[in-house]
C-alpha positions in Angstrom: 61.6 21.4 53.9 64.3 19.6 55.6 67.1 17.6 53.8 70.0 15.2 54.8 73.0 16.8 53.5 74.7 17.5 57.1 74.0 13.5 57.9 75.8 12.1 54.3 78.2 15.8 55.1 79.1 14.3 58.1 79.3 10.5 56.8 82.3 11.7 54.0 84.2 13.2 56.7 83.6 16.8 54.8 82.8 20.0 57.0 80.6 22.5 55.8 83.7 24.9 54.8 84.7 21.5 52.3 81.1 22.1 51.0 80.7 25.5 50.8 84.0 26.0 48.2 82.7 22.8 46.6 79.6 25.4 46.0 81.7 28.6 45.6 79.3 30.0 48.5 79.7 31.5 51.8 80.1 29.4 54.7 76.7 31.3 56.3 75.1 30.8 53.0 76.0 27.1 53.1 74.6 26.7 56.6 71.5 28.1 55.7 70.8 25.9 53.1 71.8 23.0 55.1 69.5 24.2 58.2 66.7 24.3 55.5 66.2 27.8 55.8 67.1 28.7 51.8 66.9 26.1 49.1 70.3 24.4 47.0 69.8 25.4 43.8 69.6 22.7 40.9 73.6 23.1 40.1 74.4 23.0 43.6 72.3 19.4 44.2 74.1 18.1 41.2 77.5 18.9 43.1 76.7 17.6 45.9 75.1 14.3 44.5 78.2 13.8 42.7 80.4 14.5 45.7 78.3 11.5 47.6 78.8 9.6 44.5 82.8 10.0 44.7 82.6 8.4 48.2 80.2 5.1 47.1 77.0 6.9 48.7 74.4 5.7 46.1 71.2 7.4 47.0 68.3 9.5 45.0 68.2 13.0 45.1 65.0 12.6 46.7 65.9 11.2 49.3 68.6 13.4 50.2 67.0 16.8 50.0 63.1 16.1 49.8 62.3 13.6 52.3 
C-alpha cells in the first residue's frame, strides 16, 4: 500500500524528524511507514490529519494514506 504523506510532509515544509516527534517514534520507524513498508497506526493518522489540517490542507484520509 503506498500513501502520500512525504508529498503533503514535504508541502508543510515539515521533515520527517518534525513527524516522527509529532508521532513519539523513531526517525527509522517513521521512514518506514512513510516508504510503505509498515502501516501508521489509527492514532498516528489522526495526528497527522490534523497536522495537514493546521496548515489549510483539507483532504480525506483516503486519499492520503489509501490511494
Amino acid at each position: 500500500m503506498t500513501n502520500k504523506v512525504k508529498g503533503y510532509r514535504v508541502m508543510i515544509g515539515k521533515r520527517q524528524s518534525d513527524f516522527s516527534k509529532l508521532l513519539n517514534i523513531s526517525e527509522g520507524n517513521y521512514r518506514l511507514k512513510e516508504q510503505g513498508k509498515l502501516e501508521f497506526k489509527h492514532s498516528e493518522i489522526i495526528k497527522i490529519m490534523d497536522e495537514l489540517a493546521k496548515h489549510d490542507i483539507s483532504i480525506s484520509v483516503e486519499e492520503v494514506f489509501f490511494s
